[in-house]
GUBAPA-446115 format. One record per residue (C-alpha): residue in three letters; x, y, z. Coordinates in steps of 0.001 Angstrom, whole numbers, plus 500000, padded with zeros to 6 digits. Example, Ala and Ser with C-alpha at 12.3 -4.5 7.8 and 13.67 -1.06 7.14 Angstrom:
BEGIN
+--------+--------+--------+--------+
: residu :      x :      y :      z :
+--------+--------+--------+--------+
:    ALA : 512300 : 495500 : 507800 :
:    SER : 513670 : 498940 : 507140 :
+--------+--------+--------+--------+
END
This chain:
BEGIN
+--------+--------+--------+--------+
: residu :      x :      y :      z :
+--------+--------+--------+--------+
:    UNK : 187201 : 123957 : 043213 :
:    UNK : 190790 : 124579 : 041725 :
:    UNK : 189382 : 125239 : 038292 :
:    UNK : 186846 : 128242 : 039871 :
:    UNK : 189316 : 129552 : 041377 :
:    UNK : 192211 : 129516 : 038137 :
:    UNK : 189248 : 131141 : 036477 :
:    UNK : 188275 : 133903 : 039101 :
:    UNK : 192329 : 134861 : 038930 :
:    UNK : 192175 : 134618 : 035341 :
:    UNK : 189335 : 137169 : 035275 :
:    UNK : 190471 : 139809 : 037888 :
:    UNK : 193806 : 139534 : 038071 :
:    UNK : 194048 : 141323 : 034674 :
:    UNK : 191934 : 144142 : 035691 :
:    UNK : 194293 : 144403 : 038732 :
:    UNK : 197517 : 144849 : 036751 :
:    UNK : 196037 : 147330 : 034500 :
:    UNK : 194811 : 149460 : 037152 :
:    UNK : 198448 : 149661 : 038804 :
:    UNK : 199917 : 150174 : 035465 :
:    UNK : 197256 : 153367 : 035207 :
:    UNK : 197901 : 154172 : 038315 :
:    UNK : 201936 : 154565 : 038265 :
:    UNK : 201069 : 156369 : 034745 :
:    UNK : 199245 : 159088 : 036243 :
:    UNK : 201368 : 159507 : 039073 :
:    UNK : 204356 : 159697 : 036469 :
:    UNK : 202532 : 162503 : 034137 :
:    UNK : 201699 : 164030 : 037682 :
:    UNK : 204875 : 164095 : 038806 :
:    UNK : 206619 : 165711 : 035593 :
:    UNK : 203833 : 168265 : 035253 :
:    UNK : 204662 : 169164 : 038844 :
:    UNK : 208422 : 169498 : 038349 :
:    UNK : 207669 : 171836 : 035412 :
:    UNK : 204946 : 173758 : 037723 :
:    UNK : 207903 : 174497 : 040174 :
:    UNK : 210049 : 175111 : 037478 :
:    UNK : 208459 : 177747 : 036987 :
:    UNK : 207665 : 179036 : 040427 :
:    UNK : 211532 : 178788 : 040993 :
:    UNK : 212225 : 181027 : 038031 :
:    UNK : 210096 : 183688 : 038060 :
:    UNK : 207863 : 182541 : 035658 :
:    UNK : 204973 : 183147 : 037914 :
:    UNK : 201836 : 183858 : 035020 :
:    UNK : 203069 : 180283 : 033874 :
:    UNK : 202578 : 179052 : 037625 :
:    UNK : 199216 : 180948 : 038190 :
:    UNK : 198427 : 179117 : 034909 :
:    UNK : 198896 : 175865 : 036538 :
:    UNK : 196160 : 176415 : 038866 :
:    UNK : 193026 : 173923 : 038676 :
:    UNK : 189900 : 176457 : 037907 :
:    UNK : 189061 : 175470 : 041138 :
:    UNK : 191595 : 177247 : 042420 :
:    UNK : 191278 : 180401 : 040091 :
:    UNK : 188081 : 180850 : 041265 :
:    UNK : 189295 : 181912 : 044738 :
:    UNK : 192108 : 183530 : 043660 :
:    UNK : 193067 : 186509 : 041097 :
:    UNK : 196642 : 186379 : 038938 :
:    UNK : 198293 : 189575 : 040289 :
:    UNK : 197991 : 188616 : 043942 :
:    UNK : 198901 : 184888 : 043184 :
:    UNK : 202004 : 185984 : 041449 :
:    UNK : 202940 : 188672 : 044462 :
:    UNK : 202593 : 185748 : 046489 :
:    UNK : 204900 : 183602 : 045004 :
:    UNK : 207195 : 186165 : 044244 :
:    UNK : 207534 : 187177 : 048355 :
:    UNK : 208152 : 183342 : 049045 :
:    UNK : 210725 : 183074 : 046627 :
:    UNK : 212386 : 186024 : 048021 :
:    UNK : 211967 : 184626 : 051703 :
:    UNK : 213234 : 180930 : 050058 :
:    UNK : 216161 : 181799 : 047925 :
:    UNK : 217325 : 179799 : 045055 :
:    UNK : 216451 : 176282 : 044985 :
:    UNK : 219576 : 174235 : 045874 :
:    UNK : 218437 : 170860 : 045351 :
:    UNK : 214974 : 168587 : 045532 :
:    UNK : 213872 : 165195 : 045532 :
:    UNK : 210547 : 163447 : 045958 :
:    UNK : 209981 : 161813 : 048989 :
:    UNK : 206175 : 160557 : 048792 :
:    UNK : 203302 : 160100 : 045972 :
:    UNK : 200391 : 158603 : 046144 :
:    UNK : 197752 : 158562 : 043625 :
:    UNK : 193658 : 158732 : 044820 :
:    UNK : 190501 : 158591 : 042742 :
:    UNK : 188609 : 160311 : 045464 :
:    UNK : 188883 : 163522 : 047597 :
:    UNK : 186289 : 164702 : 050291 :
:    UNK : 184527 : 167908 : 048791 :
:    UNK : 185963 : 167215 : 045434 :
:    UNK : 184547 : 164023 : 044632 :
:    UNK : 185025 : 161088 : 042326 :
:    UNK : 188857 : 162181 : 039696 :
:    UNK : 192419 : 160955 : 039289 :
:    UNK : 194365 : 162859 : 041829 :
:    UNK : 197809 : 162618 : 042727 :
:    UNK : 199706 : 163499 : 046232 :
:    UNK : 203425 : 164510 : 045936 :
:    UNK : 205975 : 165360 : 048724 :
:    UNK : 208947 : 167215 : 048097 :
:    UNK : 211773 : 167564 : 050740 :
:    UNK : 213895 : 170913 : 049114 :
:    UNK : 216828 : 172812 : 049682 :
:    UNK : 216375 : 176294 : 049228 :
:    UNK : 219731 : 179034 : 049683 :
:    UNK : 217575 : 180707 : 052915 :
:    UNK : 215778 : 177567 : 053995 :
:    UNK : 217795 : 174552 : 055210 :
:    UNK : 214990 : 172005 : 054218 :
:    UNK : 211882 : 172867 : 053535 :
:    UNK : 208685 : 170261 : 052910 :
:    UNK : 206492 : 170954 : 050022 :
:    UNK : 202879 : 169298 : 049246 :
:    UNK : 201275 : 169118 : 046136 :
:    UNK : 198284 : 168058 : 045380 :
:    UNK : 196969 : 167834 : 041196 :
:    UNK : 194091 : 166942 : 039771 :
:    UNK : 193026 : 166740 : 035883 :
:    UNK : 190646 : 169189 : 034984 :
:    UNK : 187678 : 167985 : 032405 :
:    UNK : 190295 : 168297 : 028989 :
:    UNK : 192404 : 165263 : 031257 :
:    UNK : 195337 : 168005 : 031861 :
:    UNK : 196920 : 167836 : 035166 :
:    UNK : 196400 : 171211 : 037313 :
:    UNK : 197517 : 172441 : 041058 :
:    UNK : 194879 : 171772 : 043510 :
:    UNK : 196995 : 172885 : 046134 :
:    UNK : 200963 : 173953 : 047225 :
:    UNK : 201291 : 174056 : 050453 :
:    UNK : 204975 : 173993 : 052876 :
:    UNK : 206608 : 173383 : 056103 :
:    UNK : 210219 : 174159 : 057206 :
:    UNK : 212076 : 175824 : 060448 :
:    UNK : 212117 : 179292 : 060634 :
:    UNK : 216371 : 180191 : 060308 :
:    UNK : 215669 : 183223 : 061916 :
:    UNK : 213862 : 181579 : 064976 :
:    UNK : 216967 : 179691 : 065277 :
:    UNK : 219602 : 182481 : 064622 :
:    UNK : 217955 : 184161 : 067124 :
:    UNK : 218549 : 182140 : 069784 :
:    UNK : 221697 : 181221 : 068814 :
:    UNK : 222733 : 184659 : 069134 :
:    UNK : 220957 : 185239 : 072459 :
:    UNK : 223230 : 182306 : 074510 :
+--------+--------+--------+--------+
END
């Protein structure tokens, strides 16, 4: 009984390391292609960002008004102060997407307008195994929500 189970360990427990080790891989190539990704949306570099759409993405969306749209949220954000990841998470499945290597990231960010604001990212590699933006999305408090009542007291 010992000896069937030794060898059912010694078969799948191998399989189970490496698939951790690929997993904390892809989140780690995730991860730096996303901190280059908004690099570049925090710059200005905004053709570079539009570039780091998935073609998923492109498809509902054209350059010029991606780029106007980051540049008005980088106008409403201000420079970025400071950021640090708080969550990833890697999946090899996403409803409506199907079967890929995707990878969940969650930024809490500083920005010189916004006290703290929450970003979401979510990449997925594309068919030439690059990583690309499947989605940005973010959360924060509206200063001006609270200014204003601050002001009306």
């Amino acid at each position: 009984m010992i000896n069937k189970i030794s060898l059912l360990l010694f078969l799948f427990l191998p399989q189970l390391l490496f698939s951790q080790i690929f997993k904390e891989k892809y989140i780690t190539e995730a991860n730096e292609f996303c901190t280059n990704w908004l690099s570049n949306l925090n710059n200005k570099n905004y053709s570079e960002a539009y570039n780091g759409f998935h073609e998923k993405v492109k498809l509902n969306s054209d350059s010029l008004s991606s780029c106007n749209a980051f540049a008005q949220l980088m106008e409403e954000f201000g420079a970025l102060k400071s950021r640090k990841i708080d969550t990833t998470f890697f999946q090899s499945n996403i409803e409506e997407l199907g079967d890929g290597f995707y990878v969940f990231i969650k930024y809490s960010s500083y920005y010189k307008k916004i006290d703290l604001c929450e970003e979401y990212i979510i990449v997925g590699q594309n068919d030439q195994l690059k990583w690309k933006i499947l989605r940005y999305d973010f959360s924060h408090k509206n200063n001006e929500l609270n200014n204003d009542k601050e002001s009306s007291n």
